[in-house]
C-alpha positions as a Python dict, from the first residue, in 0.01 Angstrom:
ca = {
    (1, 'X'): (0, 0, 0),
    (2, 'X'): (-287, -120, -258),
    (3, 'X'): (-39, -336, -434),
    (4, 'X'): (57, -505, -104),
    (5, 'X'): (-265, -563, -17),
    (6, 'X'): (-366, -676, -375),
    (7, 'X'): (-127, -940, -346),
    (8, 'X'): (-241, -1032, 18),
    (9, 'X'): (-572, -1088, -132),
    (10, 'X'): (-440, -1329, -417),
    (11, 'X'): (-260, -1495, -159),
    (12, 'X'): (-605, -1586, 34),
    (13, 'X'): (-871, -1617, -210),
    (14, 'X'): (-606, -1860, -470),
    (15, 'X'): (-640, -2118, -175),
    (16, 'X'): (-974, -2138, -177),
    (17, 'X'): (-1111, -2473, -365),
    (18, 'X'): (-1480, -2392, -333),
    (19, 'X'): (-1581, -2719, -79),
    (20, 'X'): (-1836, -2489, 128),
    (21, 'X'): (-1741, -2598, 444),
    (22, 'X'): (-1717, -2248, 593),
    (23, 'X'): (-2062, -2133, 510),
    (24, 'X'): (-2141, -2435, 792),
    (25, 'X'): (-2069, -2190, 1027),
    (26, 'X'): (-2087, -1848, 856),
    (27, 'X'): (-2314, -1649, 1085),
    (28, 'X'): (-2454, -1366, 844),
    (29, 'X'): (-2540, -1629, 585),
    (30, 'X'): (-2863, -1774, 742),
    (31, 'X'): (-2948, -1425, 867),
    (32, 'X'): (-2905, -1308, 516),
    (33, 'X'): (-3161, -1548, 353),
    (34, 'X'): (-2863, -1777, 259),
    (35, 'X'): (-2753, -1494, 4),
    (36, 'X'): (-2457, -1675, -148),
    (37, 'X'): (-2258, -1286, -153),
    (38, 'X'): (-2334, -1281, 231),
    (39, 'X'): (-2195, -1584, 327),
    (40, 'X'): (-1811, -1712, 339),
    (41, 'X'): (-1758, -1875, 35),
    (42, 'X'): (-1905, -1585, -132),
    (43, 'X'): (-1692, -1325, 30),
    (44, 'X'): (-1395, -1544, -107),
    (45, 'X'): (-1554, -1572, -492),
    (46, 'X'): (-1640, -1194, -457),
    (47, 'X'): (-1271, -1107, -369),
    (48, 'X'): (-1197, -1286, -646),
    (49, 'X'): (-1399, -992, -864),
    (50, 'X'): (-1304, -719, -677),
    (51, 'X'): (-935, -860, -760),
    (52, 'X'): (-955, -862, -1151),
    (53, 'X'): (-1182, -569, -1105),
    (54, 'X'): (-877, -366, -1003),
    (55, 'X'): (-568, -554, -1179),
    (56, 'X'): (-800, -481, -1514),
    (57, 'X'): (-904, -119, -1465),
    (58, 'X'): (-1300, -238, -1477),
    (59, 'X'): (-1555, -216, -1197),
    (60, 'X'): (-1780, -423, -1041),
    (61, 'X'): (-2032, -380, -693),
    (62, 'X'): (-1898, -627, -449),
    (63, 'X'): (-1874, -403, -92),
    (64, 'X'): (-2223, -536, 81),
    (65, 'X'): (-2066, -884, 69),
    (66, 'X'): (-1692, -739, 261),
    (67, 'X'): (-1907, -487, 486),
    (68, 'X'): (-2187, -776, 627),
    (69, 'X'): (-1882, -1014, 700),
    (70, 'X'): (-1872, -1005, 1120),
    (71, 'X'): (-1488, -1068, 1117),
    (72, 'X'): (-1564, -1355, 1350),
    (73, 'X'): (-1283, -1597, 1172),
    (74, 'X'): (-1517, -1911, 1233),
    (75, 'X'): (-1474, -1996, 870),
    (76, 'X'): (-1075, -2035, 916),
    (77, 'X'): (-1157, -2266, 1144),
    (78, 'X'): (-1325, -2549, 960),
    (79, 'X'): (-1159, -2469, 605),
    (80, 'X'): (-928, -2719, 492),
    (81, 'X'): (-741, -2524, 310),
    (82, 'X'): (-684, -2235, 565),
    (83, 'X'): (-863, -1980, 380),
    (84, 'X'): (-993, -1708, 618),
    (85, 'X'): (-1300, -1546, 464),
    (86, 'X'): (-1315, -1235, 746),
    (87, 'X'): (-910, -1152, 633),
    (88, 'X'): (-1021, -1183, 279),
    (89, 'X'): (-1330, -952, 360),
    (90, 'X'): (-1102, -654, 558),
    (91, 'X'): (-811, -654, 280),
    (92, 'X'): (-1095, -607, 44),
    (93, 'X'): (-1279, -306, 215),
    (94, 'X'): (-877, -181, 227),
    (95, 'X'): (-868, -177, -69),
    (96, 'X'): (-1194, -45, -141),
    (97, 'X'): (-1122, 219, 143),
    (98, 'X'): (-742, 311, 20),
    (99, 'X'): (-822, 260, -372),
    (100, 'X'): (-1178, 536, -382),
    (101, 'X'): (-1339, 235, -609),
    (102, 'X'): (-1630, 376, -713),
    (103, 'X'): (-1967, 283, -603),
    (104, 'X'): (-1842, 44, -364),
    (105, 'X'): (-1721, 250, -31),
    (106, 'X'): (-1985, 232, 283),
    (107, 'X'): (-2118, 582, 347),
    (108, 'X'): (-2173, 533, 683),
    (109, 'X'): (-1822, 372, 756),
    (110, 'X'): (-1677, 680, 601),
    (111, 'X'): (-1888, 900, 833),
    (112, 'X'): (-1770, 703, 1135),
    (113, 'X'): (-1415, 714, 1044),
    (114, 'X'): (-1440, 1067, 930),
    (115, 'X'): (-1584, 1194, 1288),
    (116, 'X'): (-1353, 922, 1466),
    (117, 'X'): (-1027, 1128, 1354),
    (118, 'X'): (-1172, 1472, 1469),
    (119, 'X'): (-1305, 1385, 1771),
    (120, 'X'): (-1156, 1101, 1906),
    (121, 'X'): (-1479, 930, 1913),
    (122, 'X'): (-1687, 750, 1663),
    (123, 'X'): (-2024, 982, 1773),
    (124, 'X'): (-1832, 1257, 1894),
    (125, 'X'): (-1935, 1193, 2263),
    (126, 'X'): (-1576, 1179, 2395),
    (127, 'X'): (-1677, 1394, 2693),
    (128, 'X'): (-1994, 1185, 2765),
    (129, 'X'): (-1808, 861, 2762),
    (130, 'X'): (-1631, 931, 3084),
    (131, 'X'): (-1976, 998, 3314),
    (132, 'X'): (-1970, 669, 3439),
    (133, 'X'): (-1652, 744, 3652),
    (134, 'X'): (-1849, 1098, 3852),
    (135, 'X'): (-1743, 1016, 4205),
    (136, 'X'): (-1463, 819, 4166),
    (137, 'X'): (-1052, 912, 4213),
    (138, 'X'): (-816, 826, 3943),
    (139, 'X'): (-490, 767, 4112),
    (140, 'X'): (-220, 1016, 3871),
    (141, 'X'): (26, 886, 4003),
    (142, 'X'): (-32, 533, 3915),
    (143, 'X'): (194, 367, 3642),
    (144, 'X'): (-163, 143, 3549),
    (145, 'X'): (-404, 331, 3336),
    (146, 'X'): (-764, 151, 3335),
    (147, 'X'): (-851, 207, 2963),
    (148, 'X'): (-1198, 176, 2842),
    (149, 'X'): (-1151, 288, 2526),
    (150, 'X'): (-1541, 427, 2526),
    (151, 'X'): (-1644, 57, 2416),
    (152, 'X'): (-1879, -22, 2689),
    (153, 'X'): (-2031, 358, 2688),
    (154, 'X'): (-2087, 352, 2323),
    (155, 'X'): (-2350, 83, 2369),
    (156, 'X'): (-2617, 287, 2480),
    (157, 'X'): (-2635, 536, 2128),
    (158, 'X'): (-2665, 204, 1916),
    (159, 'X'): (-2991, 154, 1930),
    (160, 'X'): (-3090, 527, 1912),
    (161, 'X'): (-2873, 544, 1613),
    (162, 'X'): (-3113, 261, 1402),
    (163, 'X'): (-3428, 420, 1554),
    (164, 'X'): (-3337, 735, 1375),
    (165, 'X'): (-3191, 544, 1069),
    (166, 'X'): (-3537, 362, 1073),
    (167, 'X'): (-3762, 741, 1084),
    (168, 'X'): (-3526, 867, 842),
    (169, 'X'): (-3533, 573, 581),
    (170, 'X'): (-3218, 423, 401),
    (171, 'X'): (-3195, 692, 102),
    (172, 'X'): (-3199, 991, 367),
    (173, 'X'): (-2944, 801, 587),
    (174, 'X'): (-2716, 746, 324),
    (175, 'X'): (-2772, 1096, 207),
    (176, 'X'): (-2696, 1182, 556),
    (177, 'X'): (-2396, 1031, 627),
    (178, 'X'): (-2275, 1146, 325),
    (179, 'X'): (-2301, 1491, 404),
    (180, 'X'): (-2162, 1425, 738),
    (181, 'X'): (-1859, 1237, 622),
    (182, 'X'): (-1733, 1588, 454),
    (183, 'X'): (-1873, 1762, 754),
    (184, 'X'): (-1822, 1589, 1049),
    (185, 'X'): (-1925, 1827, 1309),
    (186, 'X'): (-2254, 1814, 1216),
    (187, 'X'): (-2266, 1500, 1389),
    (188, 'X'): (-2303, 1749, 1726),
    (189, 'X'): (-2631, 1837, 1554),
    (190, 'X'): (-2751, 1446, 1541),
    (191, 'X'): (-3021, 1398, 1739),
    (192, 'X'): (-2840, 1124, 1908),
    (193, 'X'): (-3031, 1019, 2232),
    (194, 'X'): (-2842, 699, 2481),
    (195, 'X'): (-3119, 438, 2589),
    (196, 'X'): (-3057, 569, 2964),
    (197, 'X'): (-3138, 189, 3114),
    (198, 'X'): (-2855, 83, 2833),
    (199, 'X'): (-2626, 346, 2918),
    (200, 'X'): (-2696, 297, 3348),
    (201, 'X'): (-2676, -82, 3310),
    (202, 'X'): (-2310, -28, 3074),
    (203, 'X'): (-2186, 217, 3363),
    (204, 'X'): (-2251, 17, 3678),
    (205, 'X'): (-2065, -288, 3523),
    (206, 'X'): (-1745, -19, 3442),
    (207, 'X'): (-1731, 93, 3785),
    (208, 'X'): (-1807, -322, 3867),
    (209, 'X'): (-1454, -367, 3692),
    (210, 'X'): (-1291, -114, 3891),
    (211, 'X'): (-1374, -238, 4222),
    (212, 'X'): (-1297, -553, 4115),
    (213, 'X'): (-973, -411, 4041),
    (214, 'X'): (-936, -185, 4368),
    (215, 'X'): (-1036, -533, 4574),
    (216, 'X'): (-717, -702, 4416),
    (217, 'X'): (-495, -406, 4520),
    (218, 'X'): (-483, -244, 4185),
    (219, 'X'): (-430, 134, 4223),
    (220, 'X'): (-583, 265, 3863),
    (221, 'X'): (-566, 568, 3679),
    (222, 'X'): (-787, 681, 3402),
    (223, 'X'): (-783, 995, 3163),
    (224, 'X'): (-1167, 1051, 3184),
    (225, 'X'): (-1294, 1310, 2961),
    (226, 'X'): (-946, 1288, 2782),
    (227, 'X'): (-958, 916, 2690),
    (228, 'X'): (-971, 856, 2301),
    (229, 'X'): (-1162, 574, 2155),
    (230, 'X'): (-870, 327, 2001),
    (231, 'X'): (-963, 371, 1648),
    (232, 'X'): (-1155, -15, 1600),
    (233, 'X'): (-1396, 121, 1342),
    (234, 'X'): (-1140, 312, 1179),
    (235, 'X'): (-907, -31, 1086),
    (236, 'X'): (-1220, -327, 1121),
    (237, 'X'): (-1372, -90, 805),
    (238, 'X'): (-1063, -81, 600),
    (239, 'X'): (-941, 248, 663),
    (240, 'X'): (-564, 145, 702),
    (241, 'X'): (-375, 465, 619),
    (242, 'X'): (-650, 663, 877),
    (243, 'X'): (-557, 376, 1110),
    (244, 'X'): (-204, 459, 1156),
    (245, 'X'): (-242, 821, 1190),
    (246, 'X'): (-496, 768, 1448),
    (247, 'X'): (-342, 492, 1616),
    (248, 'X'): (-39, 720, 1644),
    (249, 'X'): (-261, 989, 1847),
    (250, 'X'): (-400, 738, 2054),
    (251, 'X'): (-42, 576, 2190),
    (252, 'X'): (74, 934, 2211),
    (253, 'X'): (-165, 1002, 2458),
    (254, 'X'): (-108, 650, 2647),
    (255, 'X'): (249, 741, 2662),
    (256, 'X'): (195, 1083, 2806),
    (257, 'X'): (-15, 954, 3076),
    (258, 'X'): (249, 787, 3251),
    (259, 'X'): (107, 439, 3183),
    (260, 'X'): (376, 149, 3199),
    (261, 'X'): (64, -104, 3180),
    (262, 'X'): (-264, -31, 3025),
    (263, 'X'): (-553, -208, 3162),
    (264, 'X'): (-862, -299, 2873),
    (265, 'X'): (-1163, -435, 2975),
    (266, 'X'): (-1316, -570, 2620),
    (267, 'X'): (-1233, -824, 2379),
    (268, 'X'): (-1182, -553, 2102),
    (269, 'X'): (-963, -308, 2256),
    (270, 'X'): (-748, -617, 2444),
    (271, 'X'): (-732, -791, 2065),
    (272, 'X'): (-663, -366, 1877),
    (273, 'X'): (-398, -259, 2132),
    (274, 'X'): (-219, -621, 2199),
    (275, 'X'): (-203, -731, 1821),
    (276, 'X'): (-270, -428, 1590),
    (277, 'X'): (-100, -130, 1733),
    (278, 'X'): (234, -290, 1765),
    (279, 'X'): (223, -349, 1379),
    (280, 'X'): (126, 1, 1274),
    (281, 'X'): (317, 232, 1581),
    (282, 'X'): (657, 210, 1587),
    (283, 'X'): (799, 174, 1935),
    (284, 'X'): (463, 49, 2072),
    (285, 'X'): (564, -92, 2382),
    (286, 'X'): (349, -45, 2657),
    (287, 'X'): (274, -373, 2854),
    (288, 'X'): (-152, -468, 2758),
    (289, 'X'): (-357, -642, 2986),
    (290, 'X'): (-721, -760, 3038),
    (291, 'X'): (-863, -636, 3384),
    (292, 'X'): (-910, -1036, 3419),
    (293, 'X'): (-574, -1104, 3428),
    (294, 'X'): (-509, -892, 3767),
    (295, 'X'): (-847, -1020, 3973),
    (296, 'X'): (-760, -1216, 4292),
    (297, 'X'): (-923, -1570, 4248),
    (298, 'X'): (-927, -1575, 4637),
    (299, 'X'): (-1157, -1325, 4626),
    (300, 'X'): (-1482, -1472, 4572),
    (301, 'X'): (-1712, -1736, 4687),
    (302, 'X'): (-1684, -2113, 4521),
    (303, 'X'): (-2042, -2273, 4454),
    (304, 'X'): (-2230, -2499, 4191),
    (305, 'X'): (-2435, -2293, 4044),
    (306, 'X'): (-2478, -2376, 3693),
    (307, 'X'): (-2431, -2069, 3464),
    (308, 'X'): (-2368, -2073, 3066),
    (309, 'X'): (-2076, -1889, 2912),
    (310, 'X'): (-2132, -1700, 2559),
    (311, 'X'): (-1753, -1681, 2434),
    (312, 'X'): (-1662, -1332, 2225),
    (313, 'X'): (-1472, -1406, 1886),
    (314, 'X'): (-1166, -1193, 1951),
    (315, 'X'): (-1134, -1390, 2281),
    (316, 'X'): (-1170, -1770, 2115),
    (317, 'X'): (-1141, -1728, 1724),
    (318, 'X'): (-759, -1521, 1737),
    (319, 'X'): (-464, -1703, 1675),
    (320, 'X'): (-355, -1673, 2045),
    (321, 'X'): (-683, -1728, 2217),
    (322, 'X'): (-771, -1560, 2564),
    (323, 'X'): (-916, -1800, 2786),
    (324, 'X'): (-911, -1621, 3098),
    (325, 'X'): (-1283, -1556, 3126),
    (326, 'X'): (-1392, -1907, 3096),
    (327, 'X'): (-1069, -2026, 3378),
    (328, 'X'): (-1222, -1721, 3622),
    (329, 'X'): (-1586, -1887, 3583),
    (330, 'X'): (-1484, -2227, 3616),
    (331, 'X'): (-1332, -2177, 3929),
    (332, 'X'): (-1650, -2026, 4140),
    (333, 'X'): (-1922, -2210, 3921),
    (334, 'X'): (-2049, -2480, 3719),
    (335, 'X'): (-2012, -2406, 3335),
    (336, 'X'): (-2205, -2489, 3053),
    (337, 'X'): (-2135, -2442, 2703),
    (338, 'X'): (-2311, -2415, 2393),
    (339, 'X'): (-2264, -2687, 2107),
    (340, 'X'): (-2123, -2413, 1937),
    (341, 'X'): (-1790, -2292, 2125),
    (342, 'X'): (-1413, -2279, 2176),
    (343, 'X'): (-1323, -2268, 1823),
    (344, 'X'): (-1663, -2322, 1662),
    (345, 'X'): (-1766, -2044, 1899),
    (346, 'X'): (-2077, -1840, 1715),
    (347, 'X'): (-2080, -1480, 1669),
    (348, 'X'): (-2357, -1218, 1877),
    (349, 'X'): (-2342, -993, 1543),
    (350, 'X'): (-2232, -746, 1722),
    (351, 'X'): (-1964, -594, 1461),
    (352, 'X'): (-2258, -570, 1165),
    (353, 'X'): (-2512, -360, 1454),
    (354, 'X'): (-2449, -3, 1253),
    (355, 'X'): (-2448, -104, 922),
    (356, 'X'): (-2671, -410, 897),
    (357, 'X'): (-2924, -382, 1143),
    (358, 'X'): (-3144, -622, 1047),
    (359, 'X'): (-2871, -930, 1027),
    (360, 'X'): (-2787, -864, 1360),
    (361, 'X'): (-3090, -872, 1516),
    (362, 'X'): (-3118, -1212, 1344),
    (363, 'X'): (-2799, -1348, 1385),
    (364, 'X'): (-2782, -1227, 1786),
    (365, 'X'): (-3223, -1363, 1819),
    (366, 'X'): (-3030, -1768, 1712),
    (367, 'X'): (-2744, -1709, 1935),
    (368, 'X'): (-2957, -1642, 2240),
    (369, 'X'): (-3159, -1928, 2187),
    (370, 'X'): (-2875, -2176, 2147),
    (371, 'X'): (-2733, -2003, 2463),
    (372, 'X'): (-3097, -2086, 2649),
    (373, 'X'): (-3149, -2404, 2531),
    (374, 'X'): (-2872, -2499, 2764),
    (375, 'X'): (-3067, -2479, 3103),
    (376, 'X'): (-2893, -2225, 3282),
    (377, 'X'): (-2985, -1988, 3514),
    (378, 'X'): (-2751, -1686, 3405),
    (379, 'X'): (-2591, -1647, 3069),
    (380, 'X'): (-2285, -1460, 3134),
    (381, 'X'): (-2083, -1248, 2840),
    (382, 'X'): (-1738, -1134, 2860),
    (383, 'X'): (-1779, -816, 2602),
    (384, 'X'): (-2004, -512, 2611),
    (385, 'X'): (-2137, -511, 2247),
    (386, 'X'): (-2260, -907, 2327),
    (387, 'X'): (-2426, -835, 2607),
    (388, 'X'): (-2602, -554, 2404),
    (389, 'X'): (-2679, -774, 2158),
    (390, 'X'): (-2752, -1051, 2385),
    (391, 'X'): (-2946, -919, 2655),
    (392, 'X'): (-3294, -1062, 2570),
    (393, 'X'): (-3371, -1097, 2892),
    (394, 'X'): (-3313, -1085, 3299),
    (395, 'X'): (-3084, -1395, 3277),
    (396, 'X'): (-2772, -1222, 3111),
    (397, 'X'): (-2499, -1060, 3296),
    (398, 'X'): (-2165, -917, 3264),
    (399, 'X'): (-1885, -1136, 3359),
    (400, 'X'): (-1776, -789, 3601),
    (401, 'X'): (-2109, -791, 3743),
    (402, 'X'): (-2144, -1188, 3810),
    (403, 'X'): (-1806, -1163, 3962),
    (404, 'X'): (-1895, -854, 4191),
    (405, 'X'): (-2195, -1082, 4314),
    (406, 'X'): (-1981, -1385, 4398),
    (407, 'X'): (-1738, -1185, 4575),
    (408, 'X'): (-1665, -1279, 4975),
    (409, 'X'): (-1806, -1042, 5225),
}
């Protein structure tokens, strides 16, 4: 495995002839005080050292520059020699991950993916995750399992989490998730609180999504207190070997449930259980869909109202990009756009929230304001950890929820 990836990395840093143009659009290098190592370019030059680091036996400090990287792929996009900075940035923390390279592995990614494959769950809130459903009927015998792979509930512990990394300071936290990493249960002991407007606002747009879903004639079941996170942390931190084990689990469970189609209802599960899972479970073949793709256009109102669409990166920076969110919005509404979109689309900072705070609050404070400088009443997101990121004030919404309110009596 490390010599496959080793060669992956050669592959994708030898292209790279240094012309900068990627660190135009680099997200985390302005928030980082245009720090050269947390920028795209830099990423590229530092996987350079963490390659000869390895080939030659030596050692060298290079895993702030792979763990700040957002994985947004805006650099591939504008690089002329097709270098992708975020691929160079996860081989690297694979290696670092599969390779023990001193010094260099994230504490707290190891204590995420270390409670993630004992309880299912990157807090160990499995059971919690599944509140937002009290009331409903999952239909048992349906053949469509609505999958929310905990994404949208997991919003509501993030910003506990830093507000207790914060009390604690950075030595203790690291300390911390040390300790935790060879213990995980003792994250049940974590004083771990949800923001309860966070975690009401994150439920009522879930249950949004499955009316929206009943309303098109969509019978759905779900596994509720049984449903297993999909195991994003797990491979977006490196942890490759973990991954497939996991991964495994996860599909054996999907399987089980009867499900011939799975139905996701965020960018990062769509993007994990579409692209990744095929590649690392063999006989993966369960049909994916986003709940999107099954809503009734007929259903809702037309009008002129002039909203602005934040697009997520693993909707408009993948290979195969999804563009069903922006098609739905077009057709009941007037749609603005930021400068920065489609392909040049810029990142919340969602993916750096646990481990670098402080750049996301930075990188996520720009994107808001380029998103109001546009004029629009509503700003409407299309992934859970944007809108948390995002939601800096009463214009933002939920594409589920806009859609609920545009829907004909």
């Amino acid at each position: 495995m490390i010599s496959e990836l080793l060669e992956e990395l050669e592959s994708e840093v030898s292209k790279c002839i240094s012309c900068g143009f990627c660190e135009s659009v680099c997200p985390t290098l302005p928030a980082a005080g245009y720090d050269l190592w947390k920028g795209a370019r830099g990423r590229v030059i530092m996987g350079r050292e963490l390659l000869s680091s390895v080939q030659n036996h030596g050692s060298t400090n290079v895993s702030d520059s792979f763990y700040s990287c957002l994985d947004c792929h805006a650099c591939l996009y504008v690089c002329p020699a097709g270098v992708n900075a975020g691929k160079v940035s996860h081989v690297s923390k694979s290696i670092i991950a599969g390779n023990g390279i001193e010094g260099n592995e994230n504490p707290l990614a190891r204590m995420m993916a270390s409670v993630t494959m004992r309880y299912m769950n990157p807090l160990g809130i499995r059971e919690k995750c599944s509140e937002w459903f009290h009331g409903m009927e999952a239909d048992t015998n349906s053949s469509d399992l609505l999958y929310t792979g905990n994404m949208y509930q997991l919003m509501a512990y993030t910003q506990g989490m830093n507000h207790m990394r914060e009390k604690m300071g950075k030595g203790m936290s690291l300390i911390m998730s040390r300790i935790i990493s060879s213990l995980p249960w003792l994250i049940k002991l974590a004083p771990m609180r949800p923001d309860v407007s966070v975690s009401r606002k994150m439920g009522q747009s879930l249950s949004n999504i499955a009316l929206l879903l009943r309303k098109s004639g969509i019978s759905l079941n779900y596994l509720g207190k049984d449903e297993p996170y999909p195991g994003t942390f797990i491979y977006d931190l490196g942890y490759l070997d973990l991954f497939r084990q996991y991964a495994a689990k996860v599909a054996k469970i999907l399987k089980e449930s009867g499900a011939r189609r799975i139905i996701t209802v965020d960018p990062h599960t769509y993007d994990l259980l579409k692209n990744i899972y095929p590649k690392y479970v063999e006989g993966f073949d369960i049909e994916v869909v986003h709940y999107l793709d099954l809503i009734e256009g007929s259903s809702f109102k037309g009008g002129n109202e002039n909203i602005t669409y934040h697009e997520p990166c693993h909707f408009s920076l993948r290979e195969d990009a999804y563009n069903k969110p922006l098609e739905t919005l077009r057709s009941i509404a007037q749609v603005n756009l930021p400068p920065r979109s489609g392909r040049r689309t810029k990142c919340c900072g969602g993916p750096d929230e646990l481990i670098f705070p402080e750049l996301t609050q930075k990188i996520s404070s720009s994107r808001y304001d380029e998103l109001k400088e546009t004029k629009s009443r509503k700003i409407v997101t299309a992934c859970p950890i944007c809108f948390s990121n995002l939601n800096k004030g009463p214009e933002v919404i939920e594409i589920g929820d806009y859609l609920v309110s545009k829907l004909k009596n």
